[in-house]
C-alpha positions, 0 to 999 in steps of 0.5 A, spaced: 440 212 959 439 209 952 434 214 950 438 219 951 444 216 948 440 216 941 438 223 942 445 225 943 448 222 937 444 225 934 446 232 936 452 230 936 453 228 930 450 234 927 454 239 931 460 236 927 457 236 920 455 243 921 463 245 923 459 247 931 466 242 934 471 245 938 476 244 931 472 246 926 475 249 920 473 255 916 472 252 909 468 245 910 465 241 904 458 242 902 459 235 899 462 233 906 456 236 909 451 232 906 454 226 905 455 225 913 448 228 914 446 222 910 450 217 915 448 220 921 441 219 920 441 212 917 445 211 924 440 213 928 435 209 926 441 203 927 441 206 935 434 206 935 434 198 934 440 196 937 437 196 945 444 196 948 449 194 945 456 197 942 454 200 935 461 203 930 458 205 923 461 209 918 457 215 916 462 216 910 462 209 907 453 208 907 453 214 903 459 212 898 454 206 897 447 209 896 451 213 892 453 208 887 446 205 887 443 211 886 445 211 878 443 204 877 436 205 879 431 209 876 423 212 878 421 212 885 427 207 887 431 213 885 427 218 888 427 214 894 434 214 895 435 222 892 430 223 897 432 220 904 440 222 901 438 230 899 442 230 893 442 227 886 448 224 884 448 226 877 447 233 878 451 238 876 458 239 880 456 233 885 461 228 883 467 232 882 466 235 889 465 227 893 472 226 888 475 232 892 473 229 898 476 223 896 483 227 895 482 231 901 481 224 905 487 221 902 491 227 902 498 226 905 498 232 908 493 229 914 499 224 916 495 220 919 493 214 914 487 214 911 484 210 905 478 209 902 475 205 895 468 204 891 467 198 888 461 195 884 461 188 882 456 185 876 454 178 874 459 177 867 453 177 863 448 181 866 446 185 860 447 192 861 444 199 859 449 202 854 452 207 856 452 205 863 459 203 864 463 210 861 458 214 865 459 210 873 467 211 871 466 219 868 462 220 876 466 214 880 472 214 877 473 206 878 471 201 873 465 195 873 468 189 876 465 183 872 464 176 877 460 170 875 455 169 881 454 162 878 459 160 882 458 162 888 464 161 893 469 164 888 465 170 887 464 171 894 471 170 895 474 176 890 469 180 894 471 177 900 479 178 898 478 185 895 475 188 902 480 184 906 487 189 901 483 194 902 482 195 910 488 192 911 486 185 912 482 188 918 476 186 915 476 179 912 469 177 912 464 182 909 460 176 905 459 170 910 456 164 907 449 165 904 450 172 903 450 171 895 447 165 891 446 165 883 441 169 883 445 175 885 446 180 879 450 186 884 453 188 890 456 194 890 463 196 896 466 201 900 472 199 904 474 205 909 481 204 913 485 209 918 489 209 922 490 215 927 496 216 932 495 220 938 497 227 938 497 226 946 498 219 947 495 215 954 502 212 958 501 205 959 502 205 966 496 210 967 492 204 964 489 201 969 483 196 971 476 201 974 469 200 974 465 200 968 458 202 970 453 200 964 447 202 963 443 197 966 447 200 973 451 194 973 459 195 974 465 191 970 472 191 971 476 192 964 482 196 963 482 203 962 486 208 960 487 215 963 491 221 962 492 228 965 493 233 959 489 240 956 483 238 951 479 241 947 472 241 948 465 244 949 457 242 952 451 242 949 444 239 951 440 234 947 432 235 946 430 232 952 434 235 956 440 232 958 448 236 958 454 233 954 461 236 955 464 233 948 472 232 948 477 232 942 482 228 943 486 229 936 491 226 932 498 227 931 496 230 924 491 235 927 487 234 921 482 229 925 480 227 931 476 223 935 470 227 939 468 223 945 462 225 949 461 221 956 478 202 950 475 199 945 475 193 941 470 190 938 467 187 931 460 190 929 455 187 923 449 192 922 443 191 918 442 197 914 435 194 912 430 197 916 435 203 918 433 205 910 426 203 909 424 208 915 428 214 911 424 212 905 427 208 902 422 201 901 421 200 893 429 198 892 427 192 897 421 189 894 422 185 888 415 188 886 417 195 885 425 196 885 427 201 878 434 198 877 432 200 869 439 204 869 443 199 870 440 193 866 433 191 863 434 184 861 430 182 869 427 185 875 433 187 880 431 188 888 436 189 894 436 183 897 441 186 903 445 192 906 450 191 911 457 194 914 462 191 917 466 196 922 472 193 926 476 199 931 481 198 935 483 203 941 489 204 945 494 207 947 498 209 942 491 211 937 486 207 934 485 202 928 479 203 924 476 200 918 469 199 915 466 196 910 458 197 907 456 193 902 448 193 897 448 185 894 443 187 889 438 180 887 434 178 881 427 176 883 425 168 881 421 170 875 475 235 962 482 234 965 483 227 967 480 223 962 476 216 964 471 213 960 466 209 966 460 209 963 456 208 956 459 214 952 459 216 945 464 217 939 465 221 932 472 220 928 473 226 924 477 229 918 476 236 921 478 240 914 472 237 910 468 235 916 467 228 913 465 223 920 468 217 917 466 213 924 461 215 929 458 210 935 456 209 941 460 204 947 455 201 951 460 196 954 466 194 954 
């Protein structure tokens, strides 16, 4: 089952990248695509290592952040990075097409809320290559945020804090003990909140306890939620043969949705280091060979770790949602009746750009 489950997210995903979903929309982003392209592949490789268990990641938010780290690196750690992601960060056009993105996400017109924010934090007196500054504003449209690693906590806790604003206290940890110490120069945020009523919402009273089967063929009784409406859907068949039907339930707001082939409630920190190295992306890993020459030449930079936090919460009503991706950049020492009873798989989308701001796979619940 878990096999077919890695194919499917994958399948699942593509389809939704590339506007094949019950609700696509004539006029999707190009910048949108490749973003999310990006984002499912690097999840695959994170459901390839997960074995069973529950996995929620944000496709969204892992591109947001290579695509910071990819103006302070150069030679092949940038090549790596541009290669694994298919677009170059600087080149023409692509930053003001991701800053679109960004208004057409926190566009009030999509009613259900949404917000997103990059940040990069860098040692108070890290010596930075000039120029560095004005040109991440000019592409990012956030300033370099000045911290000093040298006190450890402190440094921790503003990271910690501005996460913490900007999920909406959902996530208030990204950074446990030991994830930075003084020999920390960089760590570069996206923070990711929605908040999603259904258009359709489930009745409470038909909220009821059933059987989960899991994939090791084990049951376990957990509240589920259940409903009797029309849905949007359609099927597709995974390369080793197994068929989906895929359900849209949409938001009120009817510019996202969350597709679902097959109640959640689950906190999940990924490694995303593996999950990168096996897209390419080694040099920025090894403090050997990692190129942070765009950013600064006063010492030898690696990435010492990459993770995402994502917290999301469904219920009756809708689902609350939010992530949190982070690089920490270290110098070196010199159909009707709708009843989800076994592992499924789910996408949240903001249907008119085509942006996948959460995908993952319930194994159980």
């Amino acid at each position: 089952m878990r096999m077919s489950l890695v194919s499917a997210c994958l399948a699942l995903g593509l389809a939704l990248t590339f506007g094949e979903g019950p609700a696509s929309y004539q006029h999707q982003s190009p910048a949108a695509s490749l973003a999310t392209d990006f984002g499912v592949k690097v999840f695959q490789q994170v459901v390839q290592a997960s074995k069973d268990r529950n996995v929620v990641f944000s496709p969204y938010g892992v591109a947001s952040v290579l695509a910071m780290l990819q103006l302070t690196t150069g030679g092949e750690t940038r090549r790596q990075i541009q290669e694994a992601m298919q677009f170059k960060i600087e080149e023409k056009g692509m930053a003001p097409a991701l800053h679109r993105l960004y208004k057409e996400l926190m566009g009030p017109w999509n009613k259900d809320e949404i917000s997103t924010a990059d940040a990069i934090f860098v040692q108070r007196d890290l010596e930075l290559i000039h120029g560095f500054m004005p040109n991440f504003f000019r592409l990012f449209r956030t300033t370099v945020k000045q911290v000093d690693f040298s006190e450890v906590e402190r440094a921790r806790f503003i990271i910690n804090d501005w996460v913490k604003r900007h999920t909406k206290g959902m996530i208030s940890d990204l950074l446990g003990e030991g994830a930075v110490d003084q020999l920390t120069r960089l760590v570069l945020v996206n923070a990711l909140y929605f908040n999603g009523q259904w258009k359709m919402p489930f009745p409470e009273s038909n909220t009821h306890h059933r059987l989960f089967h899991k994939s090791d063929g084990s049951t376990v009784s957990v509240p589920m939620m259940a409903q009797t409406n029309k849905f949007n859907y359609i099927e597709f068949t995974t390369p080793d043969g197994h068929y989906y039907d895929i359900l849209e339930l949409p938001y009120h707001g009817n510019t996202l949705s969350m597709f679902i082939a097959a109640p959640y409630e689950k906190e999940t920190e990924i490694d995303l280091r593996r999950p990168l190295e096996n897209l390419g992306m080694t040099d920025m890993f090894r403090s050997s060979q990692a190129d942070f020459s765009s950013l600064s030449d006063q010492e030898s930079l690696y990435v010492s770790q990459a993770l995402q936090k994502v917290k999301i919460e469904v219920n009756e009503s809708g689902t609350l949602a939010s992530s949190s991706t982070a690089l920490i950049v270290s110098a070196r020492m010199a159909p009707e009746e709708i009843i989800m009873d076994r592992p499924f798989l789910f996408v949240v989308r903001h249907n008119p750009t085509g942006t996948v701001l959460f995908m993952g796979q319930v194994m159980e619940p």
